[in-house]
C-alpha positions, 0 to 999 in steps of 0.5 A: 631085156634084163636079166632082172626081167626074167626072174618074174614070178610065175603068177606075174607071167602068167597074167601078163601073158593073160592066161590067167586073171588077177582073180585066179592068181589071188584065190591061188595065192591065198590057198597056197597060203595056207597050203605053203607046200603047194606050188602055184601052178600045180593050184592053177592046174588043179582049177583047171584054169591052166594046163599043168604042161603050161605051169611047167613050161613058165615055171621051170623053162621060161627063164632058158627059153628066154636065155636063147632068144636073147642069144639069138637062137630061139626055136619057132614060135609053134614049138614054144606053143606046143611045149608050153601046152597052149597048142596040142599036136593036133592043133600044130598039124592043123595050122602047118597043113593049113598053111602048107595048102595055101588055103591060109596065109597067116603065121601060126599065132594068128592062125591059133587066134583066129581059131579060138585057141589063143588069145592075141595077148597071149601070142603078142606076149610070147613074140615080144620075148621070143622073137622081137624082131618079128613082133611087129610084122604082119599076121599074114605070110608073104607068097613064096 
């Protein structure tokens, strides 16, 4: 991944990582068009079509994170979840007693999936730049 890759706007990685739609994007564009001190994520969170929490993480984080996976010390994929605000604590726990039970022997993004809390896209997006190694791999855990 080039460096160039990681100075995409916050609108475009937004989208890409489909958490929100070209729609909202353009209606936010056009209000902070009018309003230039506003910042896009703040006018995302105010119409409530993202957590402030998840404007902050891509907007002041996301270029550090990726920084650490490109040098192959990235954090878990729950910890990126939670800090971005797509996961609360909770949620996190859930998953984690879940498959510490054994009732469930899926990784924690296709746990969130299949819980309604994320979608696919979303996850696939954050796999495919944080962990591309495990991109590709099954959504179910081998038996220890």
């Amino acid at each position: 991944m080039s460096k160039a890759q990681t100075k995409k706007r916050l609108g475009t990685i937004l989208q890409e990582a489909k958490l929100i739609s070209h729609y909202q994007l353009e209606t936010a564009l056009k209000e902070q068009k009018n309003n230039p001190q506003r910042r896009l994520g703040e006018i995302l969170a105010q119409k409530g079509w993202i957590k402030q929490q998840t404007a902050d993480f891509f907007a002041e984080e996301w270029e550090k994170v990726i920084q650490q996976a490109q040098q192959g010390t990235p954090q878990s994929l729950g910890y990126y979840l939670r800090e971005a605000g797509l996961i609360d604590d909770h949620q996190l726990s859930d998953i984690l007693a879940e498959q510490g039970q054994g009732r469930m022997w899926m990784r924690i993004g296709a746990l969130a999936v299949f819980k309604g809390w994320l979608n696919q896209t979303t996850v696939d997006f954050l796999l495919q730049h944080l962990h591309p190694n495990k991109a590709g791999d099954s959504p179910f855990i081998r038996e220890k």
